[in-house]
C-alpha positions in Angstrom: 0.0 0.0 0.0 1.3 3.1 -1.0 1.6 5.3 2.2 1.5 9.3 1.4 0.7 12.1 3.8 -0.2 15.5 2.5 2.6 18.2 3.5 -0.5 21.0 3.4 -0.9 22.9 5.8 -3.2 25.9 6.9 -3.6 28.6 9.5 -5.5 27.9 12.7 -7.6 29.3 14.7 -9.1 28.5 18.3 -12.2 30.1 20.2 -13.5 29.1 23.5 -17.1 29.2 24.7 -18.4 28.6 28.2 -22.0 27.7 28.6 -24.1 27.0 31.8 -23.7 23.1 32.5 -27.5 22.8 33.4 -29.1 24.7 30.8 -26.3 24.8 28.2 -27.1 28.4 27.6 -24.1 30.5 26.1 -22.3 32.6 28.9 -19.7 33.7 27.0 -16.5 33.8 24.7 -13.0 33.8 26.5 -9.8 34.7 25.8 -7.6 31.3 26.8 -4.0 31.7 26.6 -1.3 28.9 26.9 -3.9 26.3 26.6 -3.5 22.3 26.4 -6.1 19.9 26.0 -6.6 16.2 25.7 -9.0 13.7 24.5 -9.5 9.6 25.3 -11.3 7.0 25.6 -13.6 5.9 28.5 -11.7 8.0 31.1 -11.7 12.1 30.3 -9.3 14.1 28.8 -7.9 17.2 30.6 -7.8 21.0 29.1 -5.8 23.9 30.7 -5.5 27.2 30.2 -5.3 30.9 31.7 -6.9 33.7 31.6 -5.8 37.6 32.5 -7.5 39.1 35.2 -6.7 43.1 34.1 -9.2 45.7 33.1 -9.1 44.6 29.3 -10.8 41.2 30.6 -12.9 42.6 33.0 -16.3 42.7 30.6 -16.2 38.7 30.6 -17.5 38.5 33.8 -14.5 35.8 34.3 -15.6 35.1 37.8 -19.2 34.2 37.7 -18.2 32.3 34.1 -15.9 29.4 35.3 -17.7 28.8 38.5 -16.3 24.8 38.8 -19.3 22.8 38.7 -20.8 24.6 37.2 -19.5 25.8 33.7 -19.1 23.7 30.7 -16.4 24.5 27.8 -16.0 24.4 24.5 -12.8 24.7 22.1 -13.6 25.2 18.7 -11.4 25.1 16.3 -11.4 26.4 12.8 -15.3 26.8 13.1 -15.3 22.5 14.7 -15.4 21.8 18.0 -12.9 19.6 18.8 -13.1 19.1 22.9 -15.3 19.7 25.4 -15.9 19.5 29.1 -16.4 20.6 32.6 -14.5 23.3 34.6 -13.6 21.6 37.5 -10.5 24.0 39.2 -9.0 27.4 38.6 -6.3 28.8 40.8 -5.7 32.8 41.3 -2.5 34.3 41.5 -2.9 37.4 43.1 0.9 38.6 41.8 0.2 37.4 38.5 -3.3 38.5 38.1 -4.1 35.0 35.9 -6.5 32.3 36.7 -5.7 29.0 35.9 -8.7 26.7 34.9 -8.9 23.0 34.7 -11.5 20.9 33.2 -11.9 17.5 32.1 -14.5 15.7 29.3 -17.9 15.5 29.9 -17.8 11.3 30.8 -15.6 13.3 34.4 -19.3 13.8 35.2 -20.0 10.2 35.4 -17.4 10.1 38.3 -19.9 12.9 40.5 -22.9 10.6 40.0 -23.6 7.4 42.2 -26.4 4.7 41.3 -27.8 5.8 45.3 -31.0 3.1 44.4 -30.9 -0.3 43.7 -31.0 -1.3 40.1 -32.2 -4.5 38.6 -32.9 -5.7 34.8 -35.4 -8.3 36.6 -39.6 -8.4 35.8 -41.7 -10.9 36.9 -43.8 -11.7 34.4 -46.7 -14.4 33.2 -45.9 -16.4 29.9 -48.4 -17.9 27.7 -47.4 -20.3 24.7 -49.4 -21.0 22.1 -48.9 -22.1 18.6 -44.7 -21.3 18.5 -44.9 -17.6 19.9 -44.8 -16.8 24.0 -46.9 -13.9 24.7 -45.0 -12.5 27.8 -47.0 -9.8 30.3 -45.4 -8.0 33.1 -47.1 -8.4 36.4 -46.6 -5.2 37.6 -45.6 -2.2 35.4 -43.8 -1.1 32.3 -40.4 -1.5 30.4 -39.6 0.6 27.3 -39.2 -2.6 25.0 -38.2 -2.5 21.8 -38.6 -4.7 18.7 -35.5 -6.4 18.4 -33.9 -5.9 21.5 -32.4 -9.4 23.0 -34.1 -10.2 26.9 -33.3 -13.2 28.6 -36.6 -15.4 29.8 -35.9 -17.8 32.7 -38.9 -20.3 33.2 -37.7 -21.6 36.6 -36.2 -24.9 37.8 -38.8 -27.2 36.4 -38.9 -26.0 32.6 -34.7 -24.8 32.9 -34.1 -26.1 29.8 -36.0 -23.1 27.7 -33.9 -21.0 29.5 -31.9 -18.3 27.2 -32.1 -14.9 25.0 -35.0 -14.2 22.7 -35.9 -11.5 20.6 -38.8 -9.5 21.0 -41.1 -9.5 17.8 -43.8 -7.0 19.0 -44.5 -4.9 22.2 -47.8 -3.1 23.8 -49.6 -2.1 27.3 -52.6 -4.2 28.5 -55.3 -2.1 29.6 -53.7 -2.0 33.0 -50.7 -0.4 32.0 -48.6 -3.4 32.3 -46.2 -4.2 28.7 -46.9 -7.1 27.1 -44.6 -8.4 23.9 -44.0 -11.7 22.1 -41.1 -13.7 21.4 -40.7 -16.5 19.2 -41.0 -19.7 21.3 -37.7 -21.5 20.4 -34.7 -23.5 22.1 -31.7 -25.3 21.9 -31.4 -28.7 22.9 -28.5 -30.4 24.8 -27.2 -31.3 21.3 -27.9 -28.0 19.7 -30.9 -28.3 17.8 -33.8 -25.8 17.5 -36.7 -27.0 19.3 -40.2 -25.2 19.7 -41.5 -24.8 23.3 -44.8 -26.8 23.9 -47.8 -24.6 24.3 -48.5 -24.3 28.3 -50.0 -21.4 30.2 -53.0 -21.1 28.2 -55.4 -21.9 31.5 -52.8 -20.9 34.8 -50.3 -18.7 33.2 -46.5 -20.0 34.3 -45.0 -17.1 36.4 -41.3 -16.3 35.1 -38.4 -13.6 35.1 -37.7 -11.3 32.2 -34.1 -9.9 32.0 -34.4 -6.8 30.2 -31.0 -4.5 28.9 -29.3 -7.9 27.9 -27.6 -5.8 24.8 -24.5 -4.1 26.1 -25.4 -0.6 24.3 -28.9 -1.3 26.0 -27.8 -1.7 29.6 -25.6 1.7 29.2 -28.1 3.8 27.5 -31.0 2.7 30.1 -28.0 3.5 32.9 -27.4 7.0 31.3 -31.5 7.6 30.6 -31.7 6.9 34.3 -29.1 9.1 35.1 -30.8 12.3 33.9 -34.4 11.6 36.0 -32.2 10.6 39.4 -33.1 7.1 39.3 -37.1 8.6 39.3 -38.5 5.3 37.6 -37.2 2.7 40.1 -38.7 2.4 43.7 -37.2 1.3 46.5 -37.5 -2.6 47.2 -38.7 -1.6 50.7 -38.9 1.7 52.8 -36.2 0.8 55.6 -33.6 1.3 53.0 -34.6 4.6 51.9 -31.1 6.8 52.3 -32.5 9.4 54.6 -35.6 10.2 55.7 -39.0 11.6 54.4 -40.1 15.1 55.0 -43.3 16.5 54.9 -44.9 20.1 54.6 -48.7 21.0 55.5 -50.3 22.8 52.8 -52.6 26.1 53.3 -53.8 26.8 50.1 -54.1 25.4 46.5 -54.8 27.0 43.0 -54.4 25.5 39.8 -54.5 27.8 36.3 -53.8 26.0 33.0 -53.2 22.6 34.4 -50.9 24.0 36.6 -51.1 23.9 40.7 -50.0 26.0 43.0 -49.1 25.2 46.7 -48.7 27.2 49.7 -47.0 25.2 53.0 -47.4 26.4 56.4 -43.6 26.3 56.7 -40.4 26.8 54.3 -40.3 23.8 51.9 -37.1 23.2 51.1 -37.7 22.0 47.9 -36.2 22.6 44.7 -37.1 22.4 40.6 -37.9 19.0 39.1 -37.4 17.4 42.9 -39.9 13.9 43.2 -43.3 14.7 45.6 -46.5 13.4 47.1 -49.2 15.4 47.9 -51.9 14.1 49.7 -54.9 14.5 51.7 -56.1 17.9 50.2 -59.8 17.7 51.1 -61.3 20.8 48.7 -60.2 19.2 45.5 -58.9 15.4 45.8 -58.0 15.7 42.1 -54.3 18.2 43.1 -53.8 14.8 45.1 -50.7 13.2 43.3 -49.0 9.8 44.5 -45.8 11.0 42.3 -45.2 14.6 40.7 -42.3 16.8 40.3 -42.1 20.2 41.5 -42.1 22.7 38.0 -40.8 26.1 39.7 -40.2 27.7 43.2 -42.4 30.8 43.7 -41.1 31.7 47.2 -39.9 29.6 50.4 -43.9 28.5 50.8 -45.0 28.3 47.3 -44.3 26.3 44.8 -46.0 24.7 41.4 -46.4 21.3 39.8 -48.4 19.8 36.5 -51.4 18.6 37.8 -54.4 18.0 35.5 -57.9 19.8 36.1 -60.0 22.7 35.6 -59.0 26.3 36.8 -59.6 26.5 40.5 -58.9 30.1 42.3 -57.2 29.9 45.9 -58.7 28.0 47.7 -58.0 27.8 51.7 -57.1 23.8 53.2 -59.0 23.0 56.4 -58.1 20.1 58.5 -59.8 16.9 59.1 -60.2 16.4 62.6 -61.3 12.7 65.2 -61.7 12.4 68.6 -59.2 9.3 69.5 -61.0 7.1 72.3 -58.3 4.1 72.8 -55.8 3.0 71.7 -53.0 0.2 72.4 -49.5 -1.0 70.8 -48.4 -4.6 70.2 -45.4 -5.2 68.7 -44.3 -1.1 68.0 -47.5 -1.2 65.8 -50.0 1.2 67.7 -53.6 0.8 67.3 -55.8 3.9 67.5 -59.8 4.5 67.9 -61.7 7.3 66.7 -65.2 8.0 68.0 -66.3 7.9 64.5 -65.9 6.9 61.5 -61.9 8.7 60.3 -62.0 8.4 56.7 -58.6 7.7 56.4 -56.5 5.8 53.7 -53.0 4.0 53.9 -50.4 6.3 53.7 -52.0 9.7 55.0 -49.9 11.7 57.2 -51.7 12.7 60.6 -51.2 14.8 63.8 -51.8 12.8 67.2 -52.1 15.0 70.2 -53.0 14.7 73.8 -52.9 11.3 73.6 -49.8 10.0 75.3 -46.2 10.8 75.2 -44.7 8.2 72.9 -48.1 8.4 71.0 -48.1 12.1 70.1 -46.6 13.4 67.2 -46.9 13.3 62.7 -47.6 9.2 61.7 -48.6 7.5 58.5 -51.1 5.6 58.6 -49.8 1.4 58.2 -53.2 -0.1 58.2 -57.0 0.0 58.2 -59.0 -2.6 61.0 -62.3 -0.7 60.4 -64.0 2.5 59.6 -63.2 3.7 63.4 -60.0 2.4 63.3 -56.3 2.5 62.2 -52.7 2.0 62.9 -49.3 2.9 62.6 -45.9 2.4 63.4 -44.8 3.4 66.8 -41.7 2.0 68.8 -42.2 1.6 72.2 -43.6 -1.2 74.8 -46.9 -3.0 74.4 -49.8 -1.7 76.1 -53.5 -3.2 75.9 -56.7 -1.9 75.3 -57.1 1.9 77.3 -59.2 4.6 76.9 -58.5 7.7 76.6 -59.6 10.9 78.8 -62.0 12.3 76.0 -63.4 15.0 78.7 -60.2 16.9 80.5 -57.3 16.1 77.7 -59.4 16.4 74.4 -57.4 13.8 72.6 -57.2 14.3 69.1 -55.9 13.1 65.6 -56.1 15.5 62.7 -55.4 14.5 59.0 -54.1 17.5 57.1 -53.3 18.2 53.7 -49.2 17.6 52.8 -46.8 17.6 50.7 -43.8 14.7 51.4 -40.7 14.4 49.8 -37.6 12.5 50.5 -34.5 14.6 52.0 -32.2 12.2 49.0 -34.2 13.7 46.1 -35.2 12.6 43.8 -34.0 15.3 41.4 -35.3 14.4 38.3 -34.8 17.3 36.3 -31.0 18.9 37.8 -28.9 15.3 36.7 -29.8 16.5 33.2 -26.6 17.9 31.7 -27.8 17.0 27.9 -26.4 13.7 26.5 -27.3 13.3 23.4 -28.2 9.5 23.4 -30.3 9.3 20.2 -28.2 11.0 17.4 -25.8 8.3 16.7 -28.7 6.0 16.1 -30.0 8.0 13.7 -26.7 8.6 11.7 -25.6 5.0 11.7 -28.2 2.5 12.5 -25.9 -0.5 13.3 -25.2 1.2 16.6 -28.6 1.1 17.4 -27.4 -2.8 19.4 -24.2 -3.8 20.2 -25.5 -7.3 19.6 -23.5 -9.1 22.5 -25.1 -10.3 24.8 -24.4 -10.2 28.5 -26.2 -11.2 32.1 -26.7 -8.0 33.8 -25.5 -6.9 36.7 -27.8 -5.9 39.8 -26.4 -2.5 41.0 -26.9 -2.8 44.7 -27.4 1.3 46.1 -26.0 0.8 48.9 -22.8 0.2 48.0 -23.1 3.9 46.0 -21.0 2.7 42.9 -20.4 5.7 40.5 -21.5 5.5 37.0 -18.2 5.4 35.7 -17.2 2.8 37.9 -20.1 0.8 36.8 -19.4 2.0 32.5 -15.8 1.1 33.3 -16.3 -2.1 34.8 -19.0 -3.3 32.5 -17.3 -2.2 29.7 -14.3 -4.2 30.0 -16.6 -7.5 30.1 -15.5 -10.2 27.3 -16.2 -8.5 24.0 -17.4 -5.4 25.9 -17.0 -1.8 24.2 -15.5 1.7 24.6 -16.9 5.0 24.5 -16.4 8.4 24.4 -18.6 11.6 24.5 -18.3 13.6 21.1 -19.1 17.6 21.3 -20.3 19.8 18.2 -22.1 22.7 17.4 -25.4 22.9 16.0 -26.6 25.8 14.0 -30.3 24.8 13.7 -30.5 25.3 17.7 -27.6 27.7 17.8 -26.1 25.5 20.7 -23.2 23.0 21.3 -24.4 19.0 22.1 -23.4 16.4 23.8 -23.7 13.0 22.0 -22.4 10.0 23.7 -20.6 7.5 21.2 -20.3 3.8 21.5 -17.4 2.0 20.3 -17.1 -1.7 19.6 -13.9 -3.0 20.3 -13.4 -4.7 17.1 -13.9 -2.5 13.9 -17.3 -3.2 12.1 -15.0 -3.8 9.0 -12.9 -6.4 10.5 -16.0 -7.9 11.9 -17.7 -8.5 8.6 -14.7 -9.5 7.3 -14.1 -12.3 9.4 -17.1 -13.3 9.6 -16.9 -13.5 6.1 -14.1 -16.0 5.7 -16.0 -18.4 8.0 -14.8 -20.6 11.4 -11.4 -21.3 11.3 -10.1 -18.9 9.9 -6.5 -17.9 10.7 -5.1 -15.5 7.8 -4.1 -12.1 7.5 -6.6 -8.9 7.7 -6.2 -6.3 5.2 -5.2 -2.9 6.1 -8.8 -1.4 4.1 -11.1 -4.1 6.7 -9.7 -1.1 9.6 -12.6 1.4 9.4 -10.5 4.6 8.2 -6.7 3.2 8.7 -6.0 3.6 5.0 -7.5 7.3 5.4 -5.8 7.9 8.4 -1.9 7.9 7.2 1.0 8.6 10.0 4.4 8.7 8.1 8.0 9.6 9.0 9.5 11.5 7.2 6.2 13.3 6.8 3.6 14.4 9.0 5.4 12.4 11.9 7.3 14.8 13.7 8.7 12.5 16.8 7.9 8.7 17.9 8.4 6.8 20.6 7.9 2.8 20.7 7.3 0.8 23.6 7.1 -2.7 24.9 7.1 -3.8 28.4 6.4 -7.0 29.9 6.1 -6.2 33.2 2.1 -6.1 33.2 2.0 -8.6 31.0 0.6 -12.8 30.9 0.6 -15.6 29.0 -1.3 -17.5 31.7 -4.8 -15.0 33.3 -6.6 -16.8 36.3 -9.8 -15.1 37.1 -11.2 -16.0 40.7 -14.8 -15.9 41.2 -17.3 -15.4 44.0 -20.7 -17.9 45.4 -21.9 -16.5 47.8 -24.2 -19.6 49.3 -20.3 -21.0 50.1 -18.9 -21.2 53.6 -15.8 -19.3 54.5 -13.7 -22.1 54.4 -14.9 -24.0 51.2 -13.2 -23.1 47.8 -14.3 -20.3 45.4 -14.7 -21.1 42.1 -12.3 -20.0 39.8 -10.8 -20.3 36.0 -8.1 -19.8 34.0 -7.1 -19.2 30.2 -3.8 -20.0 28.6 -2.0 -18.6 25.4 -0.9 -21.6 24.0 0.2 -19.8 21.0 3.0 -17.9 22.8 3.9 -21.0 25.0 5.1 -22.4 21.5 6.9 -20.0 20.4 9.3 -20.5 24.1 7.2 -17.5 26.0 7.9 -19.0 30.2 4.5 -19.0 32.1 3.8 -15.7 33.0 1.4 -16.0 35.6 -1.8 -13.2 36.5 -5.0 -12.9 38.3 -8.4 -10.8 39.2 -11.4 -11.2 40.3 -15.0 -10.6 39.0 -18.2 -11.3 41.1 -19.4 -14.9 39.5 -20.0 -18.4 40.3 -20.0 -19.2 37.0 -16.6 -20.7 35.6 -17.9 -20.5 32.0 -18.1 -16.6 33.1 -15.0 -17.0 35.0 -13.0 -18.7 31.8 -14.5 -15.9 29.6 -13.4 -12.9 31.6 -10.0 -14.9 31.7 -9.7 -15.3 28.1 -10.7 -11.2 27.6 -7.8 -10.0 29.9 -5.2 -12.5 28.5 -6.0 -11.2 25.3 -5.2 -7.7 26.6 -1.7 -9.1 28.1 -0.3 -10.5 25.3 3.4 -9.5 25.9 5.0 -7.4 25.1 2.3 -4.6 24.9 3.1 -2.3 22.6 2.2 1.4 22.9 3.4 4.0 20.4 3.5 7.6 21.3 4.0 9.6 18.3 3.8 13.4 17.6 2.5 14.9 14.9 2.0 18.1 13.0 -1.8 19.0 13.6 -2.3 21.5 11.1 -1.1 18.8 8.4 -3.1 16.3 6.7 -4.5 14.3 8.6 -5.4 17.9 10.6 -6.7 17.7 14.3 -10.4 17.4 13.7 -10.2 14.7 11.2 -9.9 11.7 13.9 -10.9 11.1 17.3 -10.3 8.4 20.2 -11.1 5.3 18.8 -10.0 5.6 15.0 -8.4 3.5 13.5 -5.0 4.4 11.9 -1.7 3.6 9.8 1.9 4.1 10.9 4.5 4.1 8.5 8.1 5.1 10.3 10.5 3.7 8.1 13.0 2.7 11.0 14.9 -0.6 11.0 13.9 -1.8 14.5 10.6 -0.7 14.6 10.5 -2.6 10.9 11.5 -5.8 13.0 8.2 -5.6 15.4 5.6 -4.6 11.8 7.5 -8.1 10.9 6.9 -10.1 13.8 4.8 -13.1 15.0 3.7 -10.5 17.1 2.3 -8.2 14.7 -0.8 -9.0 12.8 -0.6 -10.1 9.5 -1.8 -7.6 7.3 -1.4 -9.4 3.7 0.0 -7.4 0.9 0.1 -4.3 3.5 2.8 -5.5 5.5 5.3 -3.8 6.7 2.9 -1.2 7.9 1.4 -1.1 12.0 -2.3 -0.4 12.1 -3.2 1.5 15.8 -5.9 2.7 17.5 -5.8 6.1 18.4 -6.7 5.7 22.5 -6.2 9.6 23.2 -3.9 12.8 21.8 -2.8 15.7 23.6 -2.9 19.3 21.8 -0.4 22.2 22.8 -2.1 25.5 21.5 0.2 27.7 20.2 -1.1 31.2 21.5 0.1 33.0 18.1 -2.1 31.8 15.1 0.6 30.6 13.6 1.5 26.7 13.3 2.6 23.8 13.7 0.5 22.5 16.4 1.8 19.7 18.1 -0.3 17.2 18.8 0.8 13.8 20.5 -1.2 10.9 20.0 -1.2 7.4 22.2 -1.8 4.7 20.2 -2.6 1.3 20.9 -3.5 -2.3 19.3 -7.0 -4.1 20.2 -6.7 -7.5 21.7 -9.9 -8.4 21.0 -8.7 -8.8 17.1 -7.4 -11.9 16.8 -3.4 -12.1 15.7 -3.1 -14.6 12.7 -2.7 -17.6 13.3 -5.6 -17.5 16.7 -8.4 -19.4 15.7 -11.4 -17.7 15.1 -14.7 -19.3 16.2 -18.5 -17.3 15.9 -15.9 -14.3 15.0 -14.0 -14.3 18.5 -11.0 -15.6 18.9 -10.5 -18.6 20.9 -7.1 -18.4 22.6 -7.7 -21.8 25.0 -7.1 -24.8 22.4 
């Protein structure tokens, strides 16, 4: 292949823009000097830069617009934007009169947020077969299903062997709000062969567990959808593990104008816009009563508004619902109370006890019903039996007012919307609408408070997993910059198709042109290269990955399961055992071998890691590639020759000679005159999930255990 690199080159020029994280609403243009910025995959890249603090600068507003936390940037460059991120640091030097800033990519925000509820992929669900197609129904609820996504149906222990991933052919609601879809109702055999499931559940249907998000892409777009409500879809498995406690407000007025209501509490409200509330127990108009709404704006510390449907009602003043208690007694911290007549009360009401007793006095929910005249609720404290109360001298009482709760964690469902664009790549390039792997999903526990990037990173880097990045631009049809979050497969879709092309077994080489854009994106010395460094280091490295694995229903003293996968190639060729383990939370050695096989893969020794630097304002110019292209490197150098020659090296037919990279992240040093060359320094890296020739490929994965 004929390797040439364009010695063009053209002026540049860089602008800056900060915008208001939240709203993404332009605050201004500044005047960066001295700047440096990064990009990479997965984990952020950096940007820093200063800024004068003199009498020239001091129109920008500089202070209130790089606020850390607060402030997104933008570089632009030569009308593309080419980074952005969050300021997350300045420093001031009062001598100097310069601030300092430091930001990092947008995905640094995934590293602020924690998964604070627990989250679970698991519906129970009633199946019905009939005729080769399972009509599946949720028992309580909905899931945004889609046609085509891959869900995982387990039927229990007695009918285990229709266990496994189906597609779903068509969804809808029933008429009580719960989704129903249909799968085709089809198996594999112990010998492999395609069965079709008997028809059962037509008069008891059978009661089984749908796995929803099975699709990699699925499970991290859900995650990140989730991430910009708070978590406002999932409810807690119980209340006791609620991380705080719920607070409650009583109301004195309502008003609602244009399907809009307005509240006004007896105290401050601490609430704030978009936060998760329950308002109950307003007696003038039950229909401002709302089991789950979210606050639209804050008038004042006492008033506040929220979308609730009805006709125009003008202020209207709350009066309280009041009962005479007669008795009351506790067994078991669950205190029973009686009401000379009938209370009218429901499950969940919040009500005022007073003059009753000490420990009985005070704001409760309601637990329970008995009858019309009676009700309970939970109150610690010994057991007492049956006694009346002094209805003449202490006028015992228990009063049911109108409320607003709220819980003192949120949710915020509105403020952990910074604008990922989650959509936009699906539209450009449908084949990233599925990552079509398949994995068992992971239930995020909340109280262990994993950040989302913990859980991206960790999921991510599951056997035939994929990378991402967060891609910024600026769209003129909204005059604003977005955010669209970008998945990667780890293996190119060109080298994909063309193994899969060539079949099982396959060992040869891979073309240079089955790289998506290495033979446009051309690296050359002499040329555009302007320095290179090459490394290989074995000290991380293993021809031998053990991978230990977690069962919980174990003792402490029995064994843990665990597996192991072995290069075999590399042991040939005279490589000594080079021994390395990890863990992953399994009991499944299939799992266990899997995960092995993924991170021998990325051991191979010795990894290889070029740095190279490059002249950005030549062809290919900064802008024309990002993390995760694919690339060629031509360096014309004797010992690096001996590596592009190698066992090591994957065989790239009539192309050899050549190394084909990933680009994993650059670095860009700004050059504060408009003249040129940038330098730009690019890390770039080789993908052990592609398999080296001479690995056997099976389904299109290599298979590195023989």
């Amino acid at each position: 292949m004929a390797v040439q690199a364009s010695p063009e080159v053209t002026p540049v020029d860089y602008r800056y823009f900060v915008c208001d994280l939240q709203t993404n609403n332009l605050l201004a243009e500044l005047p960066f000097r001295s700047v440096t910025f990064s990009r990479s995959l997965g984990e952020a890249g950096t940007f820093t830069g200063d800024l004068p603090v003199v009498e020239a600068t001091y129109n920008y507003s500089i202070y209130e617009n790089t606020l850390p936390g607060k402030t997104a940037l933008y570089v632009v460059r030569n009308g593309i934007c080419v980074w952005g991120g969050i300021i997350w640091g300045r420093t001031y030097s009062l001598i100097d009169k310069i601030v300092s800033i430091t930001a990092a990519e947008f995905q640094s925000y995934f590293s602020h947020r924690v998964v604070w509820k627990t989250w679970s992929s698991d519906y129970e669900a009633e199946a019905v077969v009939s005729g080769g197609t399972a009509t599946i129904t949720l028992s309580n609820g909905q899931y945004g299903f889609e046609v085509g996504e891959a869900i995982y149906l387990n039927w229990g222990t007695d009918l285990a062997i229709y266990n496994g991933t189906f597609g779903v052919l068509t969804e809808t609601t029933n008429v009580d709000g719960n989704s129903v879809i249909t799968v085709t109702a089809q198996y594999y055999d112990a010998s492999g062969g395609q069965k079709t499931i008997p028809d059962m559940g037509g008069g008891e249907p059978l009661v089984i567990t749908v796995q929803t998000r099975q699709d990699t892409y699925e499970f991290a777009r859900d995650l990140l959808n989730e991430l910009k409500t708070d978590l406002f879809d999932f409810d807690f498995a119980n209340d006791e593990i609620r991380p705080g406690i719920d607070l409650f407000n009583e109301i004195t007025s309502v008003a609602r104008t244009s399907n809009v209501a307005t509240i006004v509490t007896t105290k401050k409200h601490e609430l704030s816009p978009g936060q998760k509330i329950k308002v109950s127990d307003v007696q003038s108009d039950t229909s401002f009563n709302a089991s789950e709404a979210a606050v639209l704006d804050i008038i004042d510390d006492k008033t506040f508004t929220y979308a609730s449907i009805g006709s125009d009602v003008s202020t209207t003043t709350e009066s309280d619902s009041q009962k005479t208690v007669t008795a009351i007694s506790r067994d078991s911290n669950i205190a029973t109370f009686t009401t000379s007549t009938s209370h009218g009360f429901s499950v969940g009401d919040i009500v005022f006890v007073e003059n009753v007793s000490e420990t009985f006095d005070g704001y409760h929910t309601v637990y329970g019903i008995t009858t019309p005249s009676q009700f309970t609720a939970v109150i610690i404290g010994i057991n007492i039996v049956d006694s009346d109360t002094d209805t003449v001298q202490g006028n015992p009482r228990v009063t049911r007012r109108a409320s607003v709760s709220y819980g003192s964690f949120g949710e915020h469902t509105t403020l952990g919307d910074i604008g990922f664009d989650l959509i936009a790549q699906y539209q450009a390039d449908s084949n990233y609408e599925f990552s079509n792997v398949d994995e068992p999903n992971p239930t995020i526990r909340g109280f262990e408070l994993k950040t989302v990037a913990e859980i991206l990173d960790d999921y991510s880097a599951k056997p035939y997993g994929f990378e991402y990045r967060i891609d910024c631009e600026y769209d003129s049809a909204t005059s604003s910059f977005k955010k669209i979050f970008k998945f990667l497969p780890l293996v190119p879709a060109g080298v994909t198709s063309y193994i899969s092309a060539q079949g099982s077994g396959f060992t040869g080489a891979i073309p240079v042109s089955a790289y998506d854009r290495a033979s446009e994106l051309i690296f050359e010395f002499p040329g555009n290269v302007l320095e290179a460094q090459f490394e290989e280091n074995a000290e991380e490295a293993a021809t031998r990955f053990f991978v230990r694995g977690e069962d919980t229903q174990l003792g402490t003293a029995a064994s843990q399961p665990y597996s192991a996968a072995t290069n075999h190639q590399l042991l040939r060729e005279g490589w000594p055992i080079l021994d390395a383990v990890e863990t992953l939370d399994s009991d499944s050695e299939s799992v266990l071998w899997k995960h092995a096989q993924r991170l021998l893969s990325e051991s191979i020794p010795p990894i290889s890691t070029f740095t190279i630097s490059v002249n950005g304002s030549a062809r290919p110019s900064l802008g024309d590639y990002d993390p995760g292209d694919w690339c060629t490197v031509k360096l014309n150098d004797d010992f690096v020759d001996l590596r592009a020659l190698s066992y090591l090296e994957q065989d790239y037919g009539s192309d050899n000679g050549v190394l084909v990279r990933k680009i994993y992240s650059y670095e860009i040093a700004v050059p504060d005159s408009p003249g040129y060359p940038e330098g730009v320094n690019l890390e770039l890296i080789t993908e052990p999930s592609i398999p080296i020739s001479g690995v056997t490929v099976v389904n299109g994965n290599p298979l590195l255990e023989t």
